[in-house]
mmCIF file of the N, C-alpha and C atoms, coordinates in Angstrom:
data_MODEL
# 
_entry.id   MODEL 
# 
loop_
_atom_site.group_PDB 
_atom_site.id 
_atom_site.type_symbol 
_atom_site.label_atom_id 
_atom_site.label_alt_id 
_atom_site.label_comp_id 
_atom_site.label_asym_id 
_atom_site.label_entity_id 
_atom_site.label_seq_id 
_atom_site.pdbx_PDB_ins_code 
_atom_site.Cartn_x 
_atom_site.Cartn_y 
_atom_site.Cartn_z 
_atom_site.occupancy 
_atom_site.B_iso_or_equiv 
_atom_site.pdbx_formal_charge 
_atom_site.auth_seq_id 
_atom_site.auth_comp_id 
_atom_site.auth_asym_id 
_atom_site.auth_atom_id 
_atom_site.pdbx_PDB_model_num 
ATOM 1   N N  . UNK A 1 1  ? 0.141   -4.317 15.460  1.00 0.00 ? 1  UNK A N  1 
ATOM 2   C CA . UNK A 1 1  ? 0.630   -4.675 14.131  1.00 0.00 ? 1  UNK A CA 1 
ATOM 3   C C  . UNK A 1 1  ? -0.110  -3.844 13.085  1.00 0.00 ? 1  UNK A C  1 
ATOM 4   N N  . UNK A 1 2  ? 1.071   -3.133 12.512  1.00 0.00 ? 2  UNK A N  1 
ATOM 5   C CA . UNK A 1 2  ? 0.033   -2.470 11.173  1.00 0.00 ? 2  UNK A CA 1 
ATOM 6   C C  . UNK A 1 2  ? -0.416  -3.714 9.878   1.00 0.00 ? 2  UNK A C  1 
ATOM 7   N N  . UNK A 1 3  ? -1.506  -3.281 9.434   1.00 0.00 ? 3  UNK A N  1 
ATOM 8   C CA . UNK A 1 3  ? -2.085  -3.806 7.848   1.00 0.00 ? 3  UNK A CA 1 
ATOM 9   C C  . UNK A 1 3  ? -1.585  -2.884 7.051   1.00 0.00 ? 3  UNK A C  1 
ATOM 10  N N  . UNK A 1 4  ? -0.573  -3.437 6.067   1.00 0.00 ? 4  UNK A N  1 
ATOM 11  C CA . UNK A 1 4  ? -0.527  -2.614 5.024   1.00 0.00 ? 4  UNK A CA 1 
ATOM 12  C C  . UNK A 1 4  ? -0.975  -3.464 3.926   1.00 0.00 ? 4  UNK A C  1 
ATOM 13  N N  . UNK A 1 5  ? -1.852  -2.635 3.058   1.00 0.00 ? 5  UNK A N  1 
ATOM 14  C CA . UNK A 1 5  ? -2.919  -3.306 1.699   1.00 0.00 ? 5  UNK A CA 1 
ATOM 15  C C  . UNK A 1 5  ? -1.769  -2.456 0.413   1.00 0.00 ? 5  UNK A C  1 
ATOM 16  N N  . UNK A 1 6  ? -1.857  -3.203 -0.332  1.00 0.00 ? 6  UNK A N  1 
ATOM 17  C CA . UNK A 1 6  ? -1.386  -2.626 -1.803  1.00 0.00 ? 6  UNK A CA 1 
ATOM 18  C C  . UNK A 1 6  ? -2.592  -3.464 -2.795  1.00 0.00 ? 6  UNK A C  1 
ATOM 19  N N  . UNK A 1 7  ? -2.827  -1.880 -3.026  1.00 0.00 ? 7  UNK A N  1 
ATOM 20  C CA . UNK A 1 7  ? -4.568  -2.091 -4.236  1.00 0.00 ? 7  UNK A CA 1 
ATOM 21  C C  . UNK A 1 7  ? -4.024  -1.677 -5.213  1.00 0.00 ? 7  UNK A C  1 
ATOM 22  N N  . UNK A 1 8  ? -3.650  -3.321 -6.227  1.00 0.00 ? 8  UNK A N  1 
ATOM 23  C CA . UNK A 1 8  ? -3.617  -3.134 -7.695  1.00 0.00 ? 8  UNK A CA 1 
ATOM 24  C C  . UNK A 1 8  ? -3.579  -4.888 -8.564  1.00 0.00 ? 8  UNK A C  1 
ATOM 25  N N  . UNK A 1 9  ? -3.341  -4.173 -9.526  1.00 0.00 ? 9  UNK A N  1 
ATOM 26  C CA . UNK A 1 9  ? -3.543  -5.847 -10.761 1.00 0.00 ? 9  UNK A CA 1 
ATOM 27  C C  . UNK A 1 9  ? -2.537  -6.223 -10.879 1.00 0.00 ? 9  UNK A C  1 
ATOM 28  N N  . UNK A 1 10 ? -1.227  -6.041 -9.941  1.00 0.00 ? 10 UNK A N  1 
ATOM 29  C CA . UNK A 1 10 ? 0.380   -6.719 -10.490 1.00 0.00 ? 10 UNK A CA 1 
ATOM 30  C C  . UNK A 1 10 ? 0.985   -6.085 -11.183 1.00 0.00 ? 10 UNK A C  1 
ATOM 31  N N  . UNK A 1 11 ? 0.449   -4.753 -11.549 1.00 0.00 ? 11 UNK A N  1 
ATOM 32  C CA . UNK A 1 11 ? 1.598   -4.592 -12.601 1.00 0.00 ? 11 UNK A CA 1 
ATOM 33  C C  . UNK A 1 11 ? 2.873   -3.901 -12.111 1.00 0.00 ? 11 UNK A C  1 
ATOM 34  N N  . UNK A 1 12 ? 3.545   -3.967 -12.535 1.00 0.00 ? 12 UNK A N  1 
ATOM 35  C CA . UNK A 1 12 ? 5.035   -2.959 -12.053 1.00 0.00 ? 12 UNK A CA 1 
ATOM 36  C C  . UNK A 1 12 ? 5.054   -2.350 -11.310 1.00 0.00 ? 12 UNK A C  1 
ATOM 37  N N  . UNK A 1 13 ? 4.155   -1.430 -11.433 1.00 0.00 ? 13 UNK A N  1 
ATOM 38  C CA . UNK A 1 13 ? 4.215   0.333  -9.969  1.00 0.00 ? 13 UNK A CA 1 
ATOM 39  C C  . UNK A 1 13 ? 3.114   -0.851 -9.017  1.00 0.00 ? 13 UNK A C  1 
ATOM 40  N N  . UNK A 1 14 ? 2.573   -1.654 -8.947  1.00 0.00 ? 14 UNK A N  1 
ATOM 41  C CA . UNK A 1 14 ? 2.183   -2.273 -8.168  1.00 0.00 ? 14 UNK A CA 1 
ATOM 42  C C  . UNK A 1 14 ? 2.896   -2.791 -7.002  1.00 0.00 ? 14 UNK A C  1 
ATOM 43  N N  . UNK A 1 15 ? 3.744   -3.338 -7.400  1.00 0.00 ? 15 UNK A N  1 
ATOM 44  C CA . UNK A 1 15 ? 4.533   -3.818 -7.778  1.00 0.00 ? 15 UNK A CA 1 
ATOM 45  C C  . UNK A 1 15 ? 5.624   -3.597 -6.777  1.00 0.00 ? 15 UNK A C  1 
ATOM 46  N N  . UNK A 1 16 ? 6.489   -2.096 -7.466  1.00 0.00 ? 16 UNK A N  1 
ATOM 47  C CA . UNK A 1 16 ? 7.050   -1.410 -6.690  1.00 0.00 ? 16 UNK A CA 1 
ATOM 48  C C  . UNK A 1 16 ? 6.591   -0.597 -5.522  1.00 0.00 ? 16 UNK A C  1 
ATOM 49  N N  . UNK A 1 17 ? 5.511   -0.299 -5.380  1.00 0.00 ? 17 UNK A N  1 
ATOM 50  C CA . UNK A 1 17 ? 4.845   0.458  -4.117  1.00 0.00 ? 17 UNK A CA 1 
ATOM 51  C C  . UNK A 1 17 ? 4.745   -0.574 -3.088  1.00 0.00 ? 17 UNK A C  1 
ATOM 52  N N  . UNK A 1 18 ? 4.218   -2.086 -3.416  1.00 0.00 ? 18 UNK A N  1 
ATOM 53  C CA . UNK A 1 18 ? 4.847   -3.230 -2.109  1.00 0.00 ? 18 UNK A CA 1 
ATOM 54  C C  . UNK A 1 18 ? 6.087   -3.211 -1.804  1.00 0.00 ? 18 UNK A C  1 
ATOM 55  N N  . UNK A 1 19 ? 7.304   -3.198 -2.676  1.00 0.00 ? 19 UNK A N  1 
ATOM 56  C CA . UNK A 1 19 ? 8.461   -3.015 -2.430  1.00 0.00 ? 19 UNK A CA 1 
ATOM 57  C C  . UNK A 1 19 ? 9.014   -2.004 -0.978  1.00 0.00 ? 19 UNK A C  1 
ATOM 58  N N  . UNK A 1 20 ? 8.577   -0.714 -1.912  1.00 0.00 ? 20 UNK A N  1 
ATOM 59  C CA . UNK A 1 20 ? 8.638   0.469  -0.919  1.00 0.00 ? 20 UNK A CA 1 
ATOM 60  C C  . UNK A 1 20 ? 7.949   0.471  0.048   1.00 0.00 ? 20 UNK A C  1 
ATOM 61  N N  . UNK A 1 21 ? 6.576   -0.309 0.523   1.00 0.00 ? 21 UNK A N  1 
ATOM 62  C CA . UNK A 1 21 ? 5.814   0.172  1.539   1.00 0.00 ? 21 UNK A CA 1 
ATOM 63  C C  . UNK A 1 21 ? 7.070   -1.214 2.188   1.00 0.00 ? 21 UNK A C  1 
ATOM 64  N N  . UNK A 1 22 ? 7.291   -2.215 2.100   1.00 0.00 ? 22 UNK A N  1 
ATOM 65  C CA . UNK A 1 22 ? 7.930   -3.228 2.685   1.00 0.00 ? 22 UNK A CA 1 
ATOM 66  C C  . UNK A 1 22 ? 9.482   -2.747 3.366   1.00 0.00 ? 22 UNK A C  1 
ATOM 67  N N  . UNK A 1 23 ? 10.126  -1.776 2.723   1.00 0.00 ? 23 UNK A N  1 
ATOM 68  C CA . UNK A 1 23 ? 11.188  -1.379 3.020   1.00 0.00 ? 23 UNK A CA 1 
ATOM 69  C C  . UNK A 1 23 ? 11.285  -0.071 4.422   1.00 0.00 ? 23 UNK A C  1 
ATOM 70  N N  . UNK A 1 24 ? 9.667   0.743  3.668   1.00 0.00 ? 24 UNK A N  1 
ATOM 71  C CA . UNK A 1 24 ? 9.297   1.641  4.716   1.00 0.00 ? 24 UNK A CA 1 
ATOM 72  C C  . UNK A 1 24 ? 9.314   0.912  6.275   1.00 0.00 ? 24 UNK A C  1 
ATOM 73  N N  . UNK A 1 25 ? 8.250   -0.226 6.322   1.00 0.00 ? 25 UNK A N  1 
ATOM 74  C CA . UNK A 1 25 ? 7.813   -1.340 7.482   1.00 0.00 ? 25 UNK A CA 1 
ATOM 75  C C  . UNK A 1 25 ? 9.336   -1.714 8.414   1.00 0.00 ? 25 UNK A C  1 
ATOM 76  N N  . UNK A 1 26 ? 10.317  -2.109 7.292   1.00 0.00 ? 26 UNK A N  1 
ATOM 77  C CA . UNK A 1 26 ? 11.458  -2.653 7.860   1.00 0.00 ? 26 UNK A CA 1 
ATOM 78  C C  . UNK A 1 26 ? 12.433  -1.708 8.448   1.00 0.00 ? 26 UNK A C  1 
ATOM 79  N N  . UNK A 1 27 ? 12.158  -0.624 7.628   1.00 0.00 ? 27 UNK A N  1 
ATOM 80  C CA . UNK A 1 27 ? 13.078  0.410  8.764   1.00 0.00 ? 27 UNK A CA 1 
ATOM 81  C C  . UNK A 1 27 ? 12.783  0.952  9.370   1.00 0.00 ? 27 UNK A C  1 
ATOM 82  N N  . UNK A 1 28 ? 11.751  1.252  9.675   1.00 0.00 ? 28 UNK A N  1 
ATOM 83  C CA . UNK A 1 28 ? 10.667  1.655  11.026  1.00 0.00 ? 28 UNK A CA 1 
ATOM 84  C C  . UNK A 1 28 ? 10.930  0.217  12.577  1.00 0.00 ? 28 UNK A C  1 
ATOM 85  N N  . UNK A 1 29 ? 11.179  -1.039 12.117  1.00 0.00 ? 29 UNK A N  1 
ATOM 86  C CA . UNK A 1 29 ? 11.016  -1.799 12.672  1.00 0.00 ? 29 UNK A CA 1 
ATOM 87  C C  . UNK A 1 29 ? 9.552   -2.254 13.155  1.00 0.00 ? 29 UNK A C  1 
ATOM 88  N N  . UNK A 1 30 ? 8.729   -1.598 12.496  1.00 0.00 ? 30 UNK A N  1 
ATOM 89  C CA . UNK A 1 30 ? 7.356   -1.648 12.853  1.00 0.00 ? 30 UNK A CA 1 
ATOM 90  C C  . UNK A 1 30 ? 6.696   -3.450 12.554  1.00 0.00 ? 30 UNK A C  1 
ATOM 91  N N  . UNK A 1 31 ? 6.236   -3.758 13.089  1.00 0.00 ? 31 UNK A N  1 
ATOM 92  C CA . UNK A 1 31 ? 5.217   -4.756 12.622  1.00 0.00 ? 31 UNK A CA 1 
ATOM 93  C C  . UNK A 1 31 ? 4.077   -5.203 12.103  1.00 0.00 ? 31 UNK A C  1 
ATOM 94  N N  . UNK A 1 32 ? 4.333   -5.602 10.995  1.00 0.00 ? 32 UNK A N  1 
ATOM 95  C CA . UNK A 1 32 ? 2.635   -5.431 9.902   1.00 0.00 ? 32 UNK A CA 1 
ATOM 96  C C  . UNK A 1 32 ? 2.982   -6.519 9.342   1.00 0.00 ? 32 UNK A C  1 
ATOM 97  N N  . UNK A 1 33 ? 1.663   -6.404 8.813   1.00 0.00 ? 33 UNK A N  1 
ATOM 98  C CA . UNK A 1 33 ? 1.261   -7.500 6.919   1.00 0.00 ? 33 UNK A CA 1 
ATOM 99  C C  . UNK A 1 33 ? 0.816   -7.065 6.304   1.00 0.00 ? 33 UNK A C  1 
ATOM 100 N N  . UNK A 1 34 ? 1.605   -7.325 5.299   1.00 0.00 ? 34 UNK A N  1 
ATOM 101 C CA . UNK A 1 34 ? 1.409   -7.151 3.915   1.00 0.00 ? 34 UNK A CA 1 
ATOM 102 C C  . UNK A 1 34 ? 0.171   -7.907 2.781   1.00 0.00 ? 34 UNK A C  1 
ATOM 103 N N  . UNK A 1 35 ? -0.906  -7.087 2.208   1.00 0.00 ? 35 UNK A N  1 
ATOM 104 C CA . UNK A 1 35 ? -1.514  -7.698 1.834   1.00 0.00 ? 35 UNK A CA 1 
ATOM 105 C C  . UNK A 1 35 ? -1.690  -7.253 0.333   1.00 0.00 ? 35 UNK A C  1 
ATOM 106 N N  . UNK A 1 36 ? -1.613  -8.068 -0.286  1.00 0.00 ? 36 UNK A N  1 
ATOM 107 C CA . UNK A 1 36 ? -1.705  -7.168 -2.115  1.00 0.00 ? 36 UNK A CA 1 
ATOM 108 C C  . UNK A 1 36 ? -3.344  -7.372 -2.587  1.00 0.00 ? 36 UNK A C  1 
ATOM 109 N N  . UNK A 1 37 ? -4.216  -6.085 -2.663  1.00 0.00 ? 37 UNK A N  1 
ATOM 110 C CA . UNK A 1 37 ? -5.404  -6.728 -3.067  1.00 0.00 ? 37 UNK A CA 1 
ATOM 111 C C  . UNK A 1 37 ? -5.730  -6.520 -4.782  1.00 0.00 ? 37 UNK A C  1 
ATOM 112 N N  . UNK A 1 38 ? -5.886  -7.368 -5.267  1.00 0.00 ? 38 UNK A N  1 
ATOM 113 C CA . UNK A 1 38 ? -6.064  -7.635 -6.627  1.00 0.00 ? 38 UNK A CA 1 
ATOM 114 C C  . UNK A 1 38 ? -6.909  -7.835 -7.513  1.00 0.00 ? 38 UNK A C  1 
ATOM 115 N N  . UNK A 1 39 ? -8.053  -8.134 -6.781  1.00 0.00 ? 39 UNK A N  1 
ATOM 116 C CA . UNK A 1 39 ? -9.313  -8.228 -7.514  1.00 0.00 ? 39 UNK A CA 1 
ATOM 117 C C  . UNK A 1 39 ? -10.087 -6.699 -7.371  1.00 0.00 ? 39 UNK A C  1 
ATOM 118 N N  . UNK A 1 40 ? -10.585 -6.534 -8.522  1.00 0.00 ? 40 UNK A N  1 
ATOM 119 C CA . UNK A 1 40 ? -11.326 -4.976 -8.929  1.00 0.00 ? 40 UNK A CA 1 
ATOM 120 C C  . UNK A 1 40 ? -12.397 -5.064 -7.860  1.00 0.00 ? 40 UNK A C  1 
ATOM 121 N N  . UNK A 1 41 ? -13.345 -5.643 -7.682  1.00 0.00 ? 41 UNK A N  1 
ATOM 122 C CA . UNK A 1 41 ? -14.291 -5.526 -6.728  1.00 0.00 ? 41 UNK A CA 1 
ATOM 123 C C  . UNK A 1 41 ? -13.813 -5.039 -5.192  1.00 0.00 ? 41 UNK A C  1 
ATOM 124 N N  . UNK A 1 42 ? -12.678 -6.158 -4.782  1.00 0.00 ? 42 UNK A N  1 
ATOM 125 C CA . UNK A 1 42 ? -12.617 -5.305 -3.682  1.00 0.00 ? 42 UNK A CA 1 
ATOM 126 C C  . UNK A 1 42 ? -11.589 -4.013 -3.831  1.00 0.00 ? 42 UNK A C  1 
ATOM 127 N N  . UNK A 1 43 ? -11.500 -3.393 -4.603  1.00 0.00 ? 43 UNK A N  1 
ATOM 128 C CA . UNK A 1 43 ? -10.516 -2.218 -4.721  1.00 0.00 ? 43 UNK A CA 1 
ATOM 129 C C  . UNK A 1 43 ? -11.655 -1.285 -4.487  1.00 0.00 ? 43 UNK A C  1 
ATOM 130 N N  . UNK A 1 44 ? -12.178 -1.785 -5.500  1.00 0.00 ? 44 UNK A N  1 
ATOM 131 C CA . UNK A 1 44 ? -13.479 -0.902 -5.438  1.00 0.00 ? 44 UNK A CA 1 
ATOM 132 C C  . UNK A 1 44 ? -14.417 -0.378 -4.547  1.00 0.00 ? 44 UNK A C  1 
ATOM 133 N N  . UNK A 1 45 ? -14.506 -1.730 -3.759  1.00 0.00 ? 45 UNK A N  1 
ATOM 134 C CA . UNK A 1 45 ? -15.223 -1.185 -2.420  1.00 0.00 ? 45 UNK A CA 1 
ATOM 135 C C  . UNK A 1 45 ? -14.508 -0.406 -1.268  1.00 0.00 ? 45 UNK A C  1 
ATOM 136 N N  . UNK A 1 46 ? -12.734 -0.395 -1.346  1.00 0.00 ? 46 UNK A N  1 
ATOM 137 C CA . UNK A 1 46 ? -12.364 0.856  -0.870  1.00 0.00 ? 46 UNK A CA 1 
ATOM 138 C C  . UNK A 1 46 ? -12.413 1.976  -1.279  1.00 0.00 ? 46 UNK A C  1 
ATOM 139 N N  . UNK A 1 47 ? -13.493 2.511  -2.458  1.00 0.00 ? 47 UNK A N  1 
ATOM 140 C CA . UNK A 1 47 ? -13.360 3.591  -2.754  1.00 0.00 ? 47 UNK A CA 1 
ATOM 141 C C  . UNK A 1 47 ? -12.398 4.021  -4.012  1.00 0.00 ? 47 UNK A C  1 
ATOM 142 N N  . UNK A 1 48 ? -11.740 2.932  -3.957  1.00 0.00 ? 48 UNK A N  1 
ATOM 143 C CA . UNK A 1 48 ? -10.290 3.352  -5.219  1.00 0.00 ? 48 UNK A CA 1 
ATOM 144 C C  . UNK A 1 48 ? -10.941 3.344  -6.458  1.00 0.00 ? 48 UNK A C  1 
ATOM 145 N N  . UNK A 1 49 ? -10.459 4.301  -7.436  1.00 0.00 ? 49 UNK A N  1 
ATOM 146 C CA . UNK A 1 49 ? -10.419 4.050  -8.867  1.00 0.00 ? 49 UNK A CA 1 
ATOM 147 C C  . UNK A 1 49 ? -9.610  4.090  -9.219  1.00 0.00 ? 49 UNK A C  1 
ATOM 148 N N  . UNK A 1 50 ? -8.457  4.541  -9.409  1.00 0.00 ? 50 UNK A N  1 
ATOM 149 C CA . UNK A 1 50 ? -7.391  4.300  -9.555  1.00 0.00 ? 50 UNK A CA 1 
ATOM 150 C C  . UNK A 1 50 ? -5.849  3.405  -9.261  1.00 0.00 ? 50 UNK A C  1 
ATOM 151 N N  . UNK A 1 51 ? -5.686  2.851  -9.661  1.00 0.00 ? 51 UNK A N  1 
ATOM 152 C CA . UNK A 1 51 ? -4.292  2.457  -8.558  1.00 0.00 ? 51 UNK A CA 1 
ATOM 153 C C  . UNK A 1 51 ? -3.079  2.545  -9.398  1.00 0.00 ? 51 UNK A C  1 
ATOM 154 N N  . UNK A 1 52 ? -1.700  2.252  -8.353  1.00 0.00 ? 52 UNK A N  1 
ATOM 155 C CA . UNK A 1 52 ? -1.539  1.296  -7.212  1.00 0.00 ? 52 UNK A CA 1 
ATOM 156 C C  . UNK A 1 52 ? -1.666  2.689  -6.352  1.00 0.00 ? 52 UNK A C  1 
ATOM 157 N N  . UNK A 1 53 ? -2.477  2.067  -5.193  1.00 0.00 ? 53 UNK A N  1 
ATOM 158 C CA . UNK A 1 53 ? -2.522  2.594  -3.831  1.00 0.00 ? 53 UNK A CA 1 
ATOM 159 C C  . UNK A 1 53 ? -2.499  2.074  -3.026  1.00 0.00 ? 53 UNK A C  1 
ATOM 160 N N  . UNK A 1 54 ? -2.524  2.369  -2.200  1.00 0.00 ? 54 UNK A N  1 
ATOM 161 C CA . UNK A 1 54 ? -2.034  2.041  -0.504  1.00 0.00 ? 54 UNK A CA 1 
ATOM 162 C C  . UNK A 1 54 ? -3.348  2.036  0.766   1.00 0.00 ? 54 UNK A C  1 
ATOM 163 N N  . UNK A 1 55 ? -3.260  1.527  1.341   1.00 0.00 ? 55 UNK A N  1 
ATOM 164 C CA . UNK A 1 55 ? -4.206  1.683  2.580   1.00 0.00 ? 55 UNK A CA 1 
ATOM 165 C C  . UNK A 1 55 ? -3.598  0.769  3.849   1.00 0.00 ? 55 UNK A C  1 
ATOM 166 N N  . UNK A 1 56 ? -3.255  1.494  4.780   1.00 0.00 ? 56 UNK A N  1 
ATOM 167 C CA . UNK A 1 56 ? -2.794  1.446  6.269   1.00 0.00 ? 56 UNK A CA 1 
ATOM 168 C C  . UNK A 1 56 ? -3.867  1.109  7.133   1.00 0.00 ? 56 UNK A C  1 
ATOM 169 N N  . UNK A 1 57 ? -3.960  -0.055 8.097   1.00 0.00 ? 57 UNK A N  1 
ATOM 170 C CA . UNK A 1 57 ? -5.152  -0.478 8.799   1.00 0.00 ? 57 UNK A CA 1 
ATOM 171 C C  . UNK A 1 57 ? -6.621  0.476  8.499   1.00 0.00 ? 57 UNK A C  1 
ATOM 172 N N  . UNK A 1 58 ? -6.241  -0.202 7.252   1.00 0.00 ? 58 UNK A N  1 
ATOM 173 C CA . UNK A 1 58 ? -7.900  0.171  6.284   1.00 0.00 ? 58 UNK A CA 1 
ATOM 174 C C  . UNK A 1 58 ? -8.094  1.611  5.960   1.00 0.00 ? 58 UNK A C  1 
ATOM 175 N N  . UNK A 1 59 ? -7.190  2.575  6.083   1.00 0.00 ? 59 UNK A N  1 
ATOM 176 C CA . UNK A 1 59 ? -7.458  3.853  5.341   1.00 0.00 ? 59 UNK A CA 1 
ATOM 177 C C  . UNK A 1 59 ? -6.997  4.003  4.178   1.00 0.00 ? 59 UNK A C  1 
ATOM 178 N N  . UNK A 1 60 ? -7.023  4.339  3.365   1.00 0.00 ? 60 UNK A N  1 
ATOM 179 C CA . UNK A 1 60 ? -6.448  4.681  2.162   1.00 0.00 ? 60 UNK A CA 1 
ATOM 180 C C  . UNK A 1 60 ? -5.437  6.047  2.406   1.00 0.00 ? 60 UNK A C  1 
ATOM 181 N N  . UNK A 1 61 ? -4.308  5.505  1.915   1.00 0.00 ? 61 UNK A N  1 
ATOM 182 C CA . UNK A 1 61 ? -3.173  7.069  1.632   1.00 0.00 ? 61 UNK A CA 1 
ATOM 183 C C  . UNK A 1 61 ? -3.108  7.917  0.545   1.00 0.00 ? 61 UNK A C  1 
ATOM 184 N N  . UNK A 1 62 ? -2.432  6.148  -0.484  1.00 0.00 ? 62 UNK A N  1 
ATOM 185 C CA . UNK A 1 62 ? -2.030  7.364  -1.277  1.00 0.00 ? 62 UNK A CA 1 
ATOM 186 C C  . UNK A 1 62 ? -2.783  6.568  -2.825  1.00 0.00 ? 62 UNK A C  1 
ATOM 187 N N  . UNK A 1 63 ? -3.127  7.252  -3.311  1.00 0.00 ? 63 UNK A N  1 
ATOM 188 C CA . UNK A 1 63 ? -3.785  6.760  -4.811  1.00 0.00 ? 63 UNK A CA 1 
ATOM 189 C C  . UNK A 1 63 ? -3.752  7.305  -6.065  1.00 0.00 ? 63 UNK A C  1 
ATOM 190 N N  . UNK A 1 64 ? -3.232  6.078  -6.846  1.00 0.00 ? 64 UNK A N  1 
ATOM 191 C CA . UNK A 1 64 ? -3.051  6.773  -8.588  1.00 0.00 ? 64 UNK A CA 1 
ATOM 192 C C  . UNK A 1 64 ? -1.343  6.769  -8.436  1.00 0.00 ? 64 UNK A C  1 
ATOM 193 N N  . UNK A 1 65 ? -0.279  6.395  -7.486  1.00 0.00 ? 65 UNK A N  1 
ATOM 194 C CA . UNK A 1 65 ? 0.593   6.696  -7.849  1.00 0.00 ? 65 UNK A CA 1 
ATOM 195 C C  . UNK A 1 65 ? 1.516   5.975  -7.153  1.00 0.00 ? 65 UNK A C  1 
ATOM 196 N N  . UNK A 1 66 ? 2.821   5.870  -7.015  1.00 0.00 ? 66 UNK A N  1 
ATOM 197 C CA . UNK A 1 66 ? 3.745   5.115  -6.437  1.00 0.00 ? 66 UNK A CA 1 
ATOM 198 C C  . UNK A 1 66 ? 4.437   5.583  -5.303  1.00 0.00 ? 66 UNK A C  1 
ATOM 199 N N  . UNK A 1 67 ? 4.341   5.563  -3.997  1.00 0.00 ? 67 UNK A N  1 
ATOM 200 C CA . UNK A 1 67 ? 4.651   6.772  -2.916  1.00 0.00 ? 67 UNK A CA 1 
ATOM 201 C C  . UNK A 1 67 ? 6.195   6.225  -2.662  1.00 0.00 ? 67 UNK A C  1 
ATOM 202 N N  . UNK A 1 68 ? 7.309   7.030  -2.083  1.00 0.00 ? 68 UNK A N  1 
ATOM 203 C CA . UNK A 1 68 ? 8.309   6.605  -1.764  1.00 0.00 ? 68 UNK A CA 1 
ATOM 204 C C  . UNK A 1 68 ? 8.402   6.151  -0.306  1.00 0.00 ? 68 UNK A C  1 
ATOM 205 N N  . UNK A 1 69 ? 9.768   4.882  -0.300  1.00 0.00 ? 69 UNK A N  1 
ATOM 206 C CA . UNK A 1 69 ? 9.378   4.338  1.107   1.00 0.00 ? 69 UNK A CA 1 
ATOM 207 C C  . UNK A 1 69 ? 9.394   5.383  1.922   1.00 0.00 ? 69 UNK A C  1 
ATOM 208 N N  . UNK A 1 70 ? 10.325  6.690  1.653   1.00 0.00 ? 70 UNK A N  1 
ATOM 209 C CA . UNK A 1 70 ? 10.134  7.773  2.970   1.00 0.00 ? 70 UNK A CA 1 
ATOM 210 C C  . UNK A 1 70 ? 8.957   8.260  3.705   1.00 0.00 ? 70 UNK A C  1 
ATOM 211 N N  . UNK A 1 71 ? 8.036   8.175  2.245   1.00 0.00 ? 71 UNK A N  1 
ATOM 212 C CA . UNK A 1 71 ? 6.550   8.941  2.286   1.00 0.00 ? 71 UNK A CA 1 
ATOM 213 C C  . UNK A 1 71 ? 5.974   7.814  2.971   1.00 0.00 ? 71 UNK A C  1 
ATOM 214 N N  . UNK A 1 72 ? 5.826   6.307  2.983   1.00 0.00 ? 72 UNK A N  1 
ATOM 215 C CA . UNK A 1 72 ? 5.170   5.710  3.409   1.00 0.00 ? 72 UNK A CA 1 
ATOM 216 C C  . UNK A 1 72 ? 5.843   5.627  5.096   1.00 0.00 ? 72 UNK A C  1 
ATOM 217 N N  . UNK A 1 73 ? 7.229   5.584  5.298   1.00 0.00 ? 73 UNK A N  1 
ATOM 218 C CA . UNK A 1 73 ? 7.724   5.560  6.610   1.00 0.00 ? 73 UNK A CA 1 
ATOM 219 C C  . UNK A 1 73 ? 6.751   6.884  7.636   1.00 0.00 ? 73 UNK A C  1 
ATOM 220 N N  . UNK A 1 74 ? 6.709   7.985  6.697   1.00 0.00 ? 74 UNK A N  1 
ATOM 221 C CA . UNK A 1 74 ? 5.628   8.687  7.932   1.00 0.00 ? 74 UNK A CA 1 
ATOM 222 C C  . UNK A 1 74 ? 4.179   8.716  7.546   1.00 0.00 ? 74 UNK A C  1 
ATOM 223 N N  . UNK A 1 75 ? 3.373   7.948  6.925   1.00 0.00 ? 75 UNK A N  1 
ATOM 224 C CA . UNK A 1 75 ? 1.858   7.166  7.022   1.00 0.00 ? 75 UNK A CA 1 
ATOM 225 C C  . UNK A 1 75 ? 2.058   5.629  8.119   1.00 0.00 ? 75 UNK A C  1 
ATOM 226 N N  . UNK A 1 76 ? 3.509   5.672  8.018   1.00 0.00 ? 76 UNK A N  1 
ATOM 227 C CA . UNK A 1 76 ? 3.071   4.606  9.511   1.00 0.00 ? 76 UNK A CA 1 
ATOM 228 C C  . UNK A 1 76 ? 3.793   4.808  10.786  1.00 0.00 ? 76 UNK A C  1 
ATOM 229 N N  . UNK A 1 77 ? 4.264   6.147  11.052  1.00 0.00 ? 77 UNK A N  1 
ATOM 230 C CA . UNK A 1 77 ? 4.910   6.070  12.473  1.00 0.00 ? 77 UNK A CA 1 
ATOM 231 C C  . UNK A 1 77 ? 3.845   7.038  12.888  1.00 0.00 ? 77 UNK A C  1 
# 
């Protein structure tokens, strides 16, 4: 089962990058969870300064920006 993390504060592109990483997951047929992390501290301790970003069983992808589900469909196959 993949972890997919979405590191941000809710706002919109937050938002939408769960969307897309969720749509990526579903047409892959892959199996994961979805986790939205929201508090600054732990964003932080992945390294992020920026968000919304992404992190796949704990790596970080993509950061500072909103990836498309295509882009996220190949960070998880």
């Amino acid at each position: 089962m993949k972890k997919i993390q979405v590191l941000g504060t809710g706002c919109p592109k937050c938002k939408k990058l769960a969307e897309n990483a969720e749509a990526a997951a579903k047409a892959l047929g892959v199996a994961y969870e979805l986790e939205k992390v929201t508090q600054i501290n732990d964003i932080m301790k992945m390294g992020v300064m920026m968000t919304p970003a992404l992190a796949v069983d704990g790596v970080v992808k993509v950061v500072g920006k909103v990836a498309s589900a295509d882009d996220i469909k190949t960070m998880l196959s």
